[in-house]
C-alpha positions as CSV (number, residue, x, y, z in Angstrom):
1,X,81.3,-3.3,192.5
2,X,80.8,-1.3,195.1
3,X,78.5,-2.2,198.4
4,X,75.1,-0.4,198.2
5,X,73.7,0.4,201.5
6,X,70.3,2.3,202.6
7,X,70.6,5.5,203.5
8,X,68.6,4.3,207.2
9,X,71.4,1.5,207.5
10,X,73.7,1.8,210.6
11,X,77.4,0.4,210.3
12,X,79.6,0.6,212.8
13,X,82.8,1.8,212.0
14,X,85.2,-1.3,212.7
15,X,82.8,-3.5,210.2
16,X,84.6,-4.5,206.9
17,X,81.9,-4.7,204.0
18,X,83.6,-6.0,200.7
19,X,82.6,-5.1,197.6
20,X,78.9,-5.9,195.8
21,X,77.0,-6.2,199.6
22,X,73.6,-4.9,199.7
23,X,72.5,-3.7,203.0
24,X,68.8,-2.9,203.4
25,X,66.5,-0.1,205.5
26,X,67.5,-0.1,208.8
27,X,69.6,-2.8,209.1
28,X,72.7,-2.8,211.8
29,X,75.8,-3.7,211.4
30,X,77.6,-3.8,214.1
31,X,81.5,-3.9,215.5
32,X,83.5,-6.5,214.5
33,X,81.2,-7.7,211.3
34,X,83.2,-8.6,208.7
35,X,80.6,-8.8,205.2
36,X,82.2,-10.7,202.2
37,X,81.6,-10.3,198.6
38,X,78.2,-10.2,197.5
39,X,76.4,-10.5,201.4
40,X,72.9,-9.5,201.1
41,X,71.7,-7.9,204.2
42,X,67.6,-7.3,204.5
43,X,65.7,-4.4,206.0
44,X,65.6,-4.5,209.8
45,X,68.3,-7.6,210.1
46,X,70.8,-7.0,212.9
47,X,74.3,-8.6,212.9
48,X,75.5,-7.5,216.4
49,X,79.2,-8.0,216.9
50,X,82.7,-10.3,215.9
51,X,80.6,-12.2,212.8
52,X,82.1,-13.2,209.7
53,X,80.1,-13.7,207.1
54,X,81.4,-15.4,204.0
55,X,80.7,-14.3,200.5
56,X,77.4,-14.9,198.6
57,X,75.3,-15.4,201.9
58,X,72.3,-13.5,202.9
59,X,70.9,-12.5,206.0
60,X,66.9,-11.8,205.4
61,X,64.8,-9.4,206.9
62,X,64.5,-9.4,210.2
63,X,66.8,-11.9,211.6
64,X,69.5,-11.3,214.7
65,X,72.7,-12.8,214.2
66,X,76.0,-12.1,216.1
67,X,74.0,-11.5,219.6
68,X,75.4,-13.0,222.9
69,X,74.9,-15.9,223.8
70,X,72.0,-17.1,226.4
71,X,74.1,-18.9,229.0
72,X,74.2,-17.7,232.0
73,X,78.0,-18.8,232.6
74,X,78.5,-15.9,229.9
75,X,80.4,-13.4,231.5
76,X,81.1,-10.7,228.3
77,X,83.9,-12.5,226.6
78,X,85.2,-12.3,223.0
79,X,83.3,-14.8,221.1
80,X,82.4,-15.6,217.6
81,X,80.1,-16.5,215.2
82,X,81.1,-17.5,211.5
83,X,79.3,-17.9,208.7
84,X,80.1,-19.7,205.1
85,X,79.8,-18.9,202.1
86,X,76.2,-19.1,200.4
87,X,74.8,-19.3,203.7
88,X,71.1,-18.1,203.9
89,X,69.3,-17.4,207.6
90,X,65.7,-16.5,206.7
91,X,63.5,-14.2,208.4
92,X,63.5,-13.6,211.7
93,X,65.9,-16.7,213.0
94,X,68.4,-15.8,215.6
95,X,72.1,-17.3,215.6
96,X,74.2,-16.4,218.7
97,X,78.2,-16.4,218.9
98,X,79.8,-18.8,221.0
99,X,80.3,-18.5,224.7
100,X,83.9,-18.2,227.0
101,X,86.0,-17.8,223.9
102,X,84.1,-20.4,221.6
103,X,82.4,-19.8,218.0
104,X,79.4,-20.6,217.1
105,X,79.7,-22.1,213.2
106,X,77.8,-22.1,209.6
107,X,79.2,-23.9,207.0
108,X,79.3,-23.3,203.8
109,X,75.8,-23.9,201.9
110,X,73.6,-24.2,204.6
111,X,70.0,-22.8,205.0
112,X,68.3,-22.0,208.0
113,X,64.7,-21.4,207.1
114,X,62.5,-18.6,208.9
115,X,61.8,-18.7,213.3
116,X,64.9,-21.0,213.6
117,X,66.7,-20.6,216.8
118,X,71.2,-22.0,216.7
119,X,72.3,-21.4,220.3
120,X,75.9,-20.3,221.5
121,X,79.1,-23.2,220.0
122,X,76.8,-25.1,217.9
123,X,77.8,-26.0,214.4
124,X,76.2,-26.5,211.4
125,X,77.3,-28.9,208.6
126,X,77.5,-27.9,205.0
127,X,74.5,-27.7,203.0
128,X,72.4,-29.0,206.4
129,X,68.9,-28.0,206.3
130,X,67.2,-26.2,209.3
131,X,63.0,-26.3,208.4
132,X,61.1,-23.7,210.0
133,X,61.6,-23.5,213.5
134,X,63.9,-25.5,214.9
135,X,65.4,-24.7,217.7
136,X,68.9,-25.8,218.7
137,X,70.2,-25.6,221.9
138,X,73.9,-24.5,222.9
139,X,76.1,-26.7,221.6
140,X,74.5,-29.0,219.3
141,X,76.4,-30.1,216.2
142,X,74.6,-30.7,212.8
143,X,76.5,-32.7,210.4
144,X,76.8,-32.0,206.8
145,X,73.5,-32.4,204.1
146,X,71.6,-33.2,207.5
147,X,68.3,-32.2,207.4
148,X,66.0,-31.0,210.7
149,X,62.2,-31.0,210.0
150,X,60.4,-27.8,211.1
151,X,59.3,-27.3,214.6
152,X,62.1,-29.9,216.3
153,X,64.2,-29.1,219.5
154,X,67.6,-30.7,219.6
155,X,68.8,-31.2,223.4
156,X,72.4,-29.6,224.1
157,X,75.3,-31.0,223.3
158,X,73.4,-33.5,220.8
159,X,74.9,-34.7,217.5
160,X,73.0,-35.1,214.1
161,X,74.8,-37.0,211.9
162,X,75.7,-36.2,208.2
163,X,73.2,-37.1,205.7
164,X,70.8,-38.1,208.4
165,X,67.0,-36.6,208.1
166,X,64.7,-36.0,211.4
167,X,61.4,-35.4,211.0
168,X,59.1,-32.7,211.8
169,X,57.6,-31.7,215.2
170,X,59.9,-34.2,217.2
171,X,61.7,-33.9,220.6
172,X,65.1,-34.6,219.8
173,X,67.0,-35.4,223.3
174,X,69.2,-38.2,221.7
175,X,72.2,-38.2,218.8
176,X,70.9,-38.9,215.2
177,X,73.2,-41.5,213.9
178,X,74.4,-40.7,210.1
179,X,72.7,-41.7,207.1
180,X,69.7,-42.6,208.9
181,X,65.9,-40.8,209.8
182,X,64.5,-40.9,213.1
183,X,61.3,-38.8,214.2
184,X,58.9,-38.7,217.2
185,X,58.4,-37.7,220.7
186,X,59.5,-39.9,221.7
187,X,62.2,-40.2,219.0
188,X,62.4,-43.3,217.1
189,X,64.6,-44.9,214.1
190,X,63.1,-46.1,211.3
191,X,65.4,-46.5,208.6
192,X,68.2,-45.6,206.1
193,X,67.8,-41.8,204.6
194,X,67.5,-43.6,200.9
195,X,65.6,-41.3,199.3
196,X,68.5,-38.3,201.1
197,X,71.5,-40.6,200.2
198,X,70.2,-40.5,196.3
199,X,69.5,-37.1,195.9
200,X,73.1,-36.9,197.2
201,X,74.8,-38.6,194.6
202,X,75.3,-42.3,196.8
203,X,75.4,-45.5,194.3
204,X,73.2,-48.8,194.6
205,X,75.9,-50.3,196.2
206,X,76.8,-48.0,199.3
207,X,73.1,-47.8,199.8
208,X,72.6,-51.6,200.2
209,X,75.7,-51.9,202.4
210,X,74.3,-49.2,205.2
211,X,70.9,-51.2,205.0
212,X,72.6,-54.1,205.7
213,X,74.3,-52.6,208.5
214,X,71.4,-51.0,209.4
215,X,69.7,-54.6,210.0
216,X,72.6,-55.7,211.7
217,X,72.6,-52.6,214.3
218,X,68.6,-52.0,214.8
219,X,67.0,-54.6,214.1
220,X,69.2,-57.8,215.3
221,X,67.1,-57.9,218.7
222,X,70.4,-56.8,220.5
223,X,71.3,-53.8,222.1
224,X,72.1,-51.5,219.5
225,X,75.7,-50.4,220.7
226,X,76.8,-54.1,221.7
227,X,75.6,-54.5,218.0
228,X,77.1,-51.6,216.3
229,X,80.3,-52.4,217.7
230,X,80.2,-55.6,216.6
231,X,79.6,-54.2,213.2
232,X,82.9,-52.1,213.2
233,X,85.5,-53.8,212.2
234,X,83.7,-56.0,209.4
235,X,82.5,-52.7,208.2
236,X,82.7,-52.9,203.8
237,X,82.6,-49.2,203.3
238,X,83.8,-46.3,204.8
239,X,80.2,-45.0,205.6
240,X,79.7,-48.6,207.6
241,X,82.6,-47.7,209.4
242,X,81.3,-44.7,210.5
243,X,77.9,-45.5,211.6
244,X,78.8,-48.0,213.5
245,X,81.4,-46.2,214.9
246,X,78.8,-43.5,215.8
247,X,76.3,-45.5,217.4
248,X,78.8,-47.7,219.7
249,X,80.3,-44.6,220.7
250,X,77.4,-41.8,221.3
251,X,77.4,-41.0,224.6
252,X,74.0,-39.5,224.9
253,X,72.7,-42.6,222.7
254,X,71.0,-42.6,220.0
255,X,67.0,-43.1,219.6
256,X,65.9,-46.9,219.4
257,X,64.4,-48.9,216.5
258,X,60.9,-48.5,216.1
259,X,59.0,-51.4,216.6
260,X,61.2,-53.6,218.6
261,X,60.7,-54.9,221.9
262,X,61.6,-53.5,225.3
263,X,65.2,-54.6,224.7
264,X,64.7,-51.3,223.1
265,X,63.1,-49.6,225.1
266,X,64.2,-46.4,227.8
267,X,66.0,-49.4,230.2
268,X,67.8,-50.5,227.3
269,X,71.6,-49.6,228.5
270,X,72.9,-50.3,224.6
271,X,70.3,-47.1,224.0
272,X,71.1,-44.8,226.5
273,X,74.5,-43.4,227.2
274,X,76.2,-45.2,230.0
């Protein structure tokens, strides 16, 4: 298979295209792109400079990938953005590379839906879910099957954890802690992703266990990190283990139980980071 690229395409000559990519009208490609097997490349998408992108994915119409970073401490170094395989970035998101030396990363599977926004050094978990626009700031790291719900900002250097969901049209300035949802503005948690965690393939019995951790760590009245690590090292699964671990040591804290007392409210040093 040979790549088929519009005659109104621009490649620069440094970019490696493999075989079977499709490049549409007007598209750029620019130095340092390196297109694996099968990439689908719309009309008017731009990938600007030192991005990999790995075989199957597709970049729709419209969108800007590979551009520098907006930080101002940028001062024109080599940096990189890298994309998995059977990655899709709908129309017209924007994905920067990472800043002084760093990469900003896709993993394999992922989809980020149309007007997102991933700044400079974040990374995105495999098969993560970025709704319409989301914006992440520089970064921000999304763990794998996470889901964002459209319109959400995530604060720099915030973590989502895997399998977590957060819902739509919320301000995002804490961590998400795994398997859990949280929404609102200000963010709240509410519960256990069950509904995520099934379609993922999780049994009755892990579920029940991170419910009953979940109890233990929101909803015991205490503060939630004095709590969580408390919770660590009786932990019966592995996925105990690491919420727990992830809520006694997030450093920017992670959003309180929803309809708790002030113990959890913004005061509430087991909450905030210390």
């Amino acid at each position: 298979m040979t790549p088929r690229t519009h005659s109104t395409a621009i490649i620069d000559p440094s970019a490696t295209v493999a075989p079977g990519v499709t490049i549409g009208p007007y598209a750029v490609i620019g130095p340092g792109v390196e297109l694996g097997e099968g990439v689908a490349v719309g009309p008017h998408a731009v990938i600007a400079k030192d991005t990999i992108v790995g075989s199957g994915s597709v970049i729709s119409q419209g969108a800007a990938v590979g551009s520098d970073p907006q930080d101002l401490k940028y001062g024109g170094e080599k940096s990189y953005l890298r994309l998995g395989a059977r990655v899709q970035i709908r129309e017209f998101s924007t994905v920067n590379r990472g800043t002084a030396g760093g990469s900003t990363v896709i993993e394999d599977g992922a989809l980020v839906m149309a007007y997102v926004h991933v700044a400079h050094d974040c990374r995105v978990g495999r098969g993560a879910v970025l709704v319409n626009g989301v914006t992440l700031a520089g970064h921000v790291d999304v763990g794998d099957w996470a889901l964002i719900g459209g319109l959400t900002p995530v604060i720099q250097f915030a973590r989502i954890g895997e399998y977590a969901m957060v819902g739509g049209a919320s301000r995002m300035d804490r961590d998400v802690a795994p398997f859990t949802i949280a929404s609102g503005s200000p963010p709240f948690t509410s519960s256990i992703n069950r509904v995520g965690l099934e379609r993922r393939g999780f049994g009755a019995d892990a579920i029940e266990a991170l419910q009953t951790a979940f109890r233990e760590i929101f909803r015991s009245g205490r503060p939630v990190r004095e709590a969580a690590a408390g919770v660590v090292d009786g932990a019966a699964t592995g996925e105990v283990r690491r919420l727990a671990e992830f809520v006694s040591q997030s450093r920017r804290g992670v959003p309180p139980p929803a309809g708790l007392n002030s113990r959890s409210g913004p005061d509430d040093p087991g909450v905030h980071s210390s």
